[in-house]
N, C-alpha and C positions, 0 to 999 in steps of 0.2 A: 531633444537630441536629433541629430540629423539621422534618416534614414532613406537607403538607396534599394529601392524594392529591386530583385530578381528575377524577374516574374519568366522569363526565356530558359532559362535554367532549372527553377524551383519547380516546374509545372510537369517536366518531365520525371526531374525524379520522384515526387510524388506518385506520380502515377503508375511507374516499377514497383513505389514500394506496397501502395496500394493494391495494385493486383495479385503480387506476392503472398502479404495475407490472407487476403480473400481466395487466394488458389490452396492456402492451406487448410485453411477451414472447411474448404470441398473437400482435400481432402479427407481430413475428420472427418465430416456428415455421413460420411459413407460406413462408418466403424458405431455411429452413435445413434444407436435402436433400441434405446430404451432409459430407464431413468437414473438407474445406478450407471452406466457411460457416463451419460449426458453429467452427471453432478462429483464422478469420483475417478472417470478412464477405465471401472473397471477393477481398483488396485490394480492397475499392472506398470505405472510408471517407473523407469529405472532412476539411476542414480543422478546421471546427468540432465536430464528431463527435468525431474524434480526440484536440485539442486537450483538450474536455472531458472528455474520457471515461479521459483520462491524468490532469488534474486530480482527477476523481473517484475512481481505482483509488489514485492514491498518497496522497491525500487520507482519512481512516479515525478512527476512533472514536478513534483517538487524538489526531487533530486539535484533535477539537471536543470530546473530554472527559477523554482522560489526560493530552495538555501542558498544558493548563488547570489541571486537578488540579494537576500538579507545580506551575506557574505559581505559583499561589496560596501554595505553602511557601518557593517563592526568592524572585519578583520580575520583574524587568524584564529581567533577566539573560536568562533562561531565553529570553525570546521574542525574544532579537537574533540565535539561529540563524534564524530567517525569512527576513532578509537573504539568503538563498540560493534560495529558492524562487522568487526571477521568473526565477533560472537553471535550475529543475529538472527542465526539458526540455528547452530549448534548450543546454546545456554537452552532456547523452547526444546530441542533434541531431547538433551539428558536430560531437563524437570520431566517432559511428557511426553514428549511428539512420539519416542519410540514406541511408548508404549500404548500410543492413541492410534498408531498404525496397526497395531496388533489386535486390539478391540476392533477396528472397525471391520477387517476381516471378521472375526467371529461372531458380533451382536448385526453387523449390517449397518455400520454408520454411514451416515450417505450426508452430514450436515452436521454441525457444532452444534446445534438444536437437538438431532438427534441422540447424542452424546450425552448432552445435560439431563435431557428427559430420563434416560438410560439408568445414568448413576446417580441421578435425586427422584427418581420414580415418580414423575410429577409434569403433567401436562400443562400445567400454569407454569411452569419454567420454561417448556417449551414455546409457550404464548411468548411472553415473556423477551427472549431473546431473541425472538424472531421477528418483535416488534424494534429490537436496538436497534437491528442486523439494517432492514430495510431505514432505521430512522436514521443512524448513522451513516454507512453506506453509500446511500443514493447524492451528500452533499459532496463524500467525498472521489465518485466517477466525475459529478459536476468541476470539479477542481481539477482533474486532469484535462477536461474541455477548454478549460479556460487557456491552457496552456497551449492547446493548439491552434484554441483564436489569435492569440500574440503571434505566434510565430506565421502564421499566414499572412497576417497584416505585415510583420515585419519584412516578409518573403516576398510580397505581394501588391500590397498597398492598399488590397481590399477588405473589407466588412471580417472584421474576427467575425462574425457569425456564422461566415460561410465556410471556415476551416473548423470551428467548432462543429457542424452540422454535417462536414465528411468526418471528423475523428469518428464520432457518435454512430453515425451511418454505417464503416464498414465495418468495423469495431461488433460492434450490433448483430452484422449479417454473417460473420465468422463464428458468433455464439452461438446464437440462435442456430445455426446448425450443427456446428461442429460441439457447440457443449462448453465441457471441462478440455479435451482432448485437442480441441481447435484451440482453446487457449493456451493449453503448455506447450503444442507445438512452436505457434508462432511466437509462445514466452522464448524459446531456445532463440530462436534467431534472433530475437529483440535484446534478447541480454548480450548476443555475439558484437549488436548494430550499437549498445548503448559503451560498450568495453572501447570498439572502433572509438569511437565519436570522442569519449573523455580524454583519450591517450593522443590523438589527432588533433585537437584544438587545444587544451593546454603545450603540447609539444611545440603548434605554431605560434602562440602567444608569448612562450618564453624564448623563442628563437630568434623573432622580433624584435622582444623587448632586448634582446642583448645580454641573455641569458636569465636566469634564476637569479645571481647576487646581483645584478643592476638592476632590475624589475623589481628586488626587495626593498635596495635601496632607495628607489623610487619614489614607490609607498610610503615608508618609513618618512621618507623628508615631508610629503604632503600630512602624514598625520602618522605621529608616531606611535601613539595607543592602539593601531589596528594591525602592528607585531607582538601587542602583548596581551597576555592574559590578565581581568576577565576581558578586556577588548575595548574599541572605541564608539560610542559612548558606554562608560563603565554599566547604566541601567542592562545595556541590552543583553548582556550574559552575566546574570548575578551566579555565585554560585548554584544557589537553589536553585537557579533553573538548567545551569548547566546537569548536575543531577539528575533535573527531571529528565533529562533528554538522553541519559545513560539507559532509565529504567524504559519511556519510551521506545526506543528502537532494538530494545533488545527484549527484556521480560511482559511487556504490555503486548507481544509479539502474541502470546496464547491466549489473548483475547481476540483477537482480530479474524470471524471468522473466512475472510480471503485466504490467512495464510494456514491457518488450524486444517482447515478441510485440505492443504497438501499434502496431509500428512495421511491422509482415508485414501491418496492416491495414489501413495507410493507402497513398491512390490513386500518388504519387510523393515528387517530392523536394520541391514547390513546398508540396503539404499538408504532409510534416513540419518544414517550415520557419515554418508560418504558424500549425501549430496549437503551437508549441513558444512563438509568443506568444503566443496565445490564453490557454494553462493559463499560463504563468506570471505574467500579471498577475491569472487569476484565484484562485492559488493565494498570492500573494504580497498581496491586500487582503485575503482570505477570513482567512486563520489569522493575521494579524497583529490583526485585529478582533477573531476570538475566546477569543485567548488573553488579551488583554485584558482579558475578561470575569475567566478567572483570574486574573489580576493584583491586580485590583480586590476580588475575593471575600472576603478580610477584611475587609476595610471592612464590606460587606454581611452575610458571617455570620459572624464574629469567629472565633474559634479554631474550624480545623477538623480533625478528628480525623482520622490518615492512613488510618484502613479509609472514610474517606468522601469522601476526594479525587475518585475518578473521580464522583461523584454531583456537583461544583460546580456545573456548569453546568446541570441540569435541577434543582437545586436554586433558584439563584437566579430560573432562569425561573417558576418557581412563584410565587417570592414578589412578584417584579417584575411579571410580564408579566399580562392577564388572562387567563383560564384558556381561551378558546376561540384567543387566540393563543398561548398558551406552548404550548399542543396543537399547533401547525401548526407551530410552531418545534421541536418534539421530533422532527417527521418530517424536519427538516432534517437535524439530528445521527442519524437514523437512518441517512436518506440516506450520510452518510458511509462511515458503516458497511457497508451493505449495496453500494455501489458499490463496497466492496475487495473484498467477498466473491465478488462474481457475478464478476471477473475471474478471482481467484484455486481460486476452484471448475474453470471452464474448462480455466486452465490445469493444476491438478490434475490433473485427469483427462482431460486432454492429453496427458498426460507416462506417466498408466499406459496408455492404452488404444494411443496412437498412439506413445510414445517404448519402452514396453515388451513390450507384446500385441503389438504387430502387429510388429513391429523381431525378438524372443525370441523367441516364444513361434509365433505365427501368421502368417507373412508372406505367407499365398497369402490370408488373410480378404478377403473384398469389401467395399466402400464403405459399403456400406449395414448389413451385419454390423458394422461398426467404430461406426457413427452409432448402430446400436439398445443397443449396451456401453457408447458414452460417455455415452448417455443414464442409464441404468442405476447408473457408476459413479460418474458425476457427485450423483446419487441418495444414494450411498456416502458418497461426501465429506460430502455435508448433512449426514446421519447424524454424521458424526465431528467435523464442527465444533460442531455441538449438545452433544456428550459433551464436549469442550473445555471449551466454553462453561460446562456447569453445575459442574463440577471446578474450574475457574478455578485453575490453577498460579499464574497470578503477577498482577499490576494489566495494565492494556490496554498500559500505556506501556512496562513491563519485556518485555513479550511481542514488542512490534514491534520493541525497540531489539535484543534477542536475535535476532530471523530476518534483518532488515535486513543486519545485520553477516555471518551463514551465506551468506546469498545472496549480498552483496557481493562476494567472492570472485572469484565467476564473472566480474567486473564485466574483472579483467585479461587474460584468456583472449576476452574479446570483443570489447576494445579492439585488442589488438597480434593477434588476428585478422585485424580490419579493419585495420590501420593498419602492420602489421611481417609483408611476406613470410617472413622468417628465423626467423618460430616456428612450432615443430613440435609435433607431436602426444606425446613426450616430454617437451618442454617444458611442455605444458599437462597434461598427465597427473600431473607431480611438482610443478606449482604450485599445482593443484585440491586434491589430497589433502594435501599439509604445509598450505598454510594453512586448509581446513580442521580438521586434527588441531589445529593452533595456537590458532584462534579458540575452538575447545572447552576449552583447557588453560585459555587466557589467561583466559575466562567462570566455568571453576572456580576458577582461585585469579589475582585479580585483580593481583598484582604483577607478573605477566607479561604486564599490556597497558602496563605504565609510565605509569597515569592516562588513559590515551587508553581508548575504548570499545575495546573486545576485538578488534573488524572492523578497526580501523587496522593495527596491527600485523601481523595478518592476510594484510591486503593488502599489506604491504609483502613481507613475507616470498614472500607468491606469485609478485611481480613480479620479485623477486631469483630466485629458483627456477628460475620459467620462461624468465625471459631467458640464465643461467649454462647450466641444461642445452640451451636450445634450440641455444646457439651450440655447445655440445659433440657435439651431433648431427647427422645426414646432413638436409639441409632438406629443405621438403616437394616433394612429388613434382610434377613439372610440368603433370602434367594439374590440379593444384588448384590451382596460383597460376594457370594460363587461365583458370579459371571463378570464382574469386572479386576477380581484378586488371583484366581485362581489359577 
């Protein structure tokens, strides 16, 4: 596909938007002196804070440039999993969130690890998860990288590696000081820049094309299966996976420890209630808009070759938008991007410094010992999302639907946590590890997810597991259902 780099335009607003966060993350660092800051703000996040700053963690390059991408080979199909997303805080809300905000005030949860350990009494779970957290995790900051290599090069003309190597960089240097606090600040503005960006480039796309019914017609004429449901080519949304992609972005939600620890961060039960509408109306106009834009992209650039899918979007903005605004709209989709990461970095290096150093390894360290490592390893992490990044294993979309489904897991072990005294820390200990061992078979040789994404079955199995042996064993001991029921 032709592409007309910007590079006069692109390099300034970069650099606004760049300085921007990094001025926010200063200043954070100034608020974040210690380890409960640095991993949770504190509890003291409101409603809009939280609200957006879940919108923008779950919110990610795949958003705003691999379902697009795909968007663009099916159709309309693809973008009716949406429909779930004004639930995709508010369903983890009522199963648990509120009441996972409530515990972490009183027991001191500072991490999903912590949690578990908690209410399965049991330091092999928190091994355990801590080992998912970094194994899943780290491929999926790498896949937000990815996305900012495209778009540099499309911006640019140069080395993805070198826009991959500034995501990572400042992204990195906002955490690392500012924490958790540096991340949901600059989450607020990033969900303001990603809102911008979908309602601004769908608007000029369909303006263009001569509105919404010509632009559908369009499509329609070039291939009329990608108006209808399950989509064109019929494989690519069978139902079973349409399904799975229900239970993904919405209930796999309370496994994912990025978005579970927002809930350690927010003030009570009135803010996870109010921010759980905040992100889902804004999570639910946002990507409905811009997958749109995929939708439409044939129309606009006719046949597109699958090594160029994730480049649609910063594609089209090029040819559409003028070059000092497709510039400011690139920092929206960056935005995406880098709001998953700074959570996911966090919590990373969450999970080694406080779920494993200090837990294993070190447990007399002091506060301030733990805050100068996490700083450090957080450091680590950047590093290794970068190296992701430039290796690129798989497209941005294959990488997130792969970790989604691993973390998922956890999703059941957090639920009938909160919600079923009668499970036990055997119960979770054999429903963590078969569905995980399961999720990995099923992701090798696909006929053992039966069309569904790999994490369904997954989760089924775990649910059956942990329920059959919880009830086979001695239940939990009574000082833990005091302090998690009571």
């Amino acid at each position: 596909m032709d592409i007309r780099p910007i590079p006069d335009a692109f390099f300034p607003a970069m650099a606004i938007y760049f300085i921007a966060m990094a001025f926010l993350g200063w200043v954070s660092a100034k608020k974040t002196d210690s380890i409960k800051e640095f991993l949770t703000m504190g509890g003291t996040a409101g409603a809009l804070v939280a609200g957006f700053a879940y919108l923008s963690t779950q919110f990610s390059m795949s958003t705003f440039m691999g379902v697009p991408g795909a968007v663009s080979t099916v159709g309309w199909a693809l973008i009716a999993i949406n429909m779930t997303l004004a639930f995709g805080l508010w369903l983890p809300t009522c199963l648990a969130g509120a009441r996972l905000s409530e515990l972490s005030k009183t027991l001191s949860l500072y991490t999903l690890a912590d949690y578990l350990e908690s209410r399965y009494y049991s330091k092999t779970i928190r091994l355990i998860v801590s080992a998912i957290t970094v194994i899943f995790v780290l491929p999926t900051i790498g896949a937000q990288t990815i996305g900012a290599g495209a778009i540099w090069r499309v911006f640019t003309g140069q080395p993805e590696w070198i826009g991959i190597a500034l995501m990572a960089g400042v992204v990195t240097l906002y955490c690392l000081t500012g924490g958790i606090r540096g991340a949901m600040l600059t989450d607020v503005a990033q969900a303001a820049l990603m809102l911008v960006t979908a309602v601004t480039i769908i608007g000029v796309v369909v303006a263009t094309g001569g509105g919404f019914g010509t632009m559908s017609s369009r499509l329609a004429a070039l291939d009329l299966g990608k108006m209808s449901f399950p989509g064109s080519p019929v494989k690519s949304v069978s139902y079973q996976w349409f399904a799975s992609n229900l239970f993904l972005w919405t209930f796999f939600t309370l496994g994912l420890p990025q978005l579970v620890t927002k809930f350690f961060a927010m003030k009570n039960y009135e803010t996870a209630v109010r921010s759980s509408i905040y992100a889902g109306l804004g999570m639910a106009l946002s990507a409905n808009l811009i997958q749109a834009v995929g939708c439409f992209a044939p129309v606009i650039l006719g046949t597109i070759p699958k090594a160029s899918i994730d480049y649609v979007v910063p594609i089209i903005s090029v040819k559409m938008l003028p070059a000092w605004l497709a510039s400011v709209m690139m920092a929206g989709l960056l935005a995406a991007g880098m709001s998953t990461i700074d959570s996911m970095l966090v919590v990373t290096s969450g999970s080694l410094v406080r779920d494993i150093y200090f837990n294993f390894i070190n447990p007399k360290a002091e506060d301030h010992q733990l805050l100068s490592l996490i700083r450090w390893v957080t450091l680590a992490c950047g590093v290794a999302a970068f190296l992701i990044g430039v290796l690129r294993p798989a497209t941005i979309f294959q990488l997130i639907l792969f970790t989604f489904g691993g973390l998922g897991v956890l999703a059941i072990p957090v639920l009938l946590g909160v919600r079923w005294k009668r499970a036990t820390r055997e119960g979770a200990l054999a429903g963590i590890v078969l569905g995980e061992v399961y999720h990995a078979l099923a992701t090798k040789v696909p006929a053992l997810a039966f069309k569904f994404h790999p994490g369904v079955p997954a989760l089924a199995i775990t649910l059956v597991v942990m329920v059959v042996v919880s009830l086979m064993t001695p239940p939990p001991p009574l000082k833990v259902l005091k302090e998690h029921y009571s």
